[in-house]
C-alpha positions in Angstrom: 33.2 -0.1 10.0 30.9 -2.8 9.5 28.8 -3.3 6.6 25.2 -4.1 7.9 22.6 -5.1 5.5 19.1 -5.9 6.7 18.1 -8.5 3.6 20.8 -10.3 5.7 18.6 -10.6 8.7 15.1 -12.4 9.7 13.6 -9.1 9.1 15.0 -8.8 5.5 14.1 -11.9 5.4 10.3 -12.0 6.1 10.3 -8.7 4.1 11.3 -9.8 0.8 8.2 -12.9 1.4 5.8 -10.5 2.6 6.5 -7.3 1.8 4.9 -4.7 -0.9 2.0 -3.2 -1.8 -0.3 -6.3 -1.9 1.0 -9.6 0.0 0.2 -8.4 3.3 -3.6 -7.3 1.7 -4.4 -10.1 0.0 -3.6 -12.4 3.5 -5.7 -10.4 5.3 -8.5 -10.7 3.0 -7.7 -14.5 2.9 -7.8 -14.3 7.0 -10.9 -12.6 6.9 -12.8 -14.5 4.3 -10.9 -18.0 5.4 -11.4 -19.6 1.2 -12.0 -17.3 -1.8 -11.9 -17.6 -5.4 -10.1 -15.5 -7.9 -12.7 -13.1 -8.5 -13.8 -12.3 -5.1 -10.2 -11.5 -4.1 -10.2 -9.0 -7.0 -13.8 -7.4 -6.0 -12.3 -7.2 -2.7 -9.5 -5.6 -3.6 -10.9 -3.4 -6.4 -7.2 -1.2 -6.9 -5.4 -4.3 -7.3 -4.4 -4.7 -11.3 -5.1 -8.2 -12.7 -1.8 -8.9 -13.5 -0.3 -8.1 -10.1 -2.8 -9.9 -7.9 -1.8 -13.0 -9.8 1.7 -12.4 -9.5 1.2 -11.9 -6.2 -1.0 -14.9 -5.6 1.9 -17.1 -7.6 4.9 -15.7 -5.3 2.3 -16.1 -2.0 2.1 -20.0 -3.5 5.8 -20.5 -4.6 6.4 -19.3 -0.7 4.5 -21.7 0.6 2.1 -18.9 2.0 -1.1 -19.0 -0.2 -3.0 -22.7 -1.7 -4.3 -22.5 -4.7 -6.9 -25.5 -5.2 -8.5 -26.1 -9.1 -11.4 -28.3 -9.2 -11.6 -30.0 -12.9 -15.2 -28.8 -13.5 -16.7 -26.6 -16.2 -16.4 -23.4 -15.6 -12.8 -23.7 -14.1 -12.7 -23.4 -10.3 -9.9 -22.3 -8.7 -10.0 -21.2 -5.0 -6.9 -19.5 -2.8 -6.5 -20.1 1.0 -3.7 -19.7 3.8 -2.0 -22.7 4.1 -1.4 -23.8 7.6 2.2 -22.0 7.5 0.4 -19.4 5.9 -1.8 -18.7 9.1 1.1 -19.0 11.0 1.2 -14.9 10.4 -2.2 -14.3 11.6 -1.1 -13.2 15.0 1.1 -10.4 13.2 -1.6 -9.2 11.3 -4.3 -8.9 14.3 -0.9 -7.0 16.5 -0.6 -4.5 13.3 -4.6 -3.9 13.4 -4.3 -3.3 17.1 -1.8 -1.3 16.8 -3.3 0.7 13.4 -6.6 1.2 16.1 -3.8 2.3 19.0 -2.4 5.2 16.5 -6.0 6.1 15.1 -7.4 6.6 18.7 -4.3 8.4 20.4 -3.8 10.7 17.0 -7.3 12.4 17.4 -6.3 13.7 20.7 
């Protein structure tokens, strides 16, 4: 028999970028909100912990998904957007709200 593992595929693949509790939240915030700093992600996102939005936010950047832009000013600035290969998901994310409206609607009948 043989041995199929799925972090072996594109799907494992994407997964292991996108997937968990928060990646896939935080971008959609991001796509909703187009530029936000730090603190407005968190309000937004008010069960997120500290510590794992900005381990999220550092993996999102280290993937090439999420820009994090510091202005040298004082306060710090520090604002996170999609980068362009970041948006590149935005088409997924509307297709899973469509589909989360699809399953809402047919589930009440």
């Amino acid at each position: 028999m043989d041995t199929y593992r799925v972090e072996d595929t594109p799907f494992g693949y994407t997964l292991s970028v996108i997937g968990g509790k928060w990646k896939m939240v935080i971008m959609f915030v991001l796509v909703e909100r187009d530029v936000m700093r730090y603190s407005e992600l968190k309000r937004a996102i008010p069960s997120i912990t500290h510590k794992m939005l900005s381990a999220q936010l550092k993996e999102l950047e280290a993937d090439g998904i999420v820009t994090r832009t510091e202005y040298q000013q004082v306060p710090p600035k520090v604002e996170y957007s999609l980068t362009e290969f970041g948006e590149s998901i935005i088409p997924i994310l509307n297709a899973m709200c469509d589909w989360g409206n699809d399953y809402l609607n047919n589930s009440k009948k």
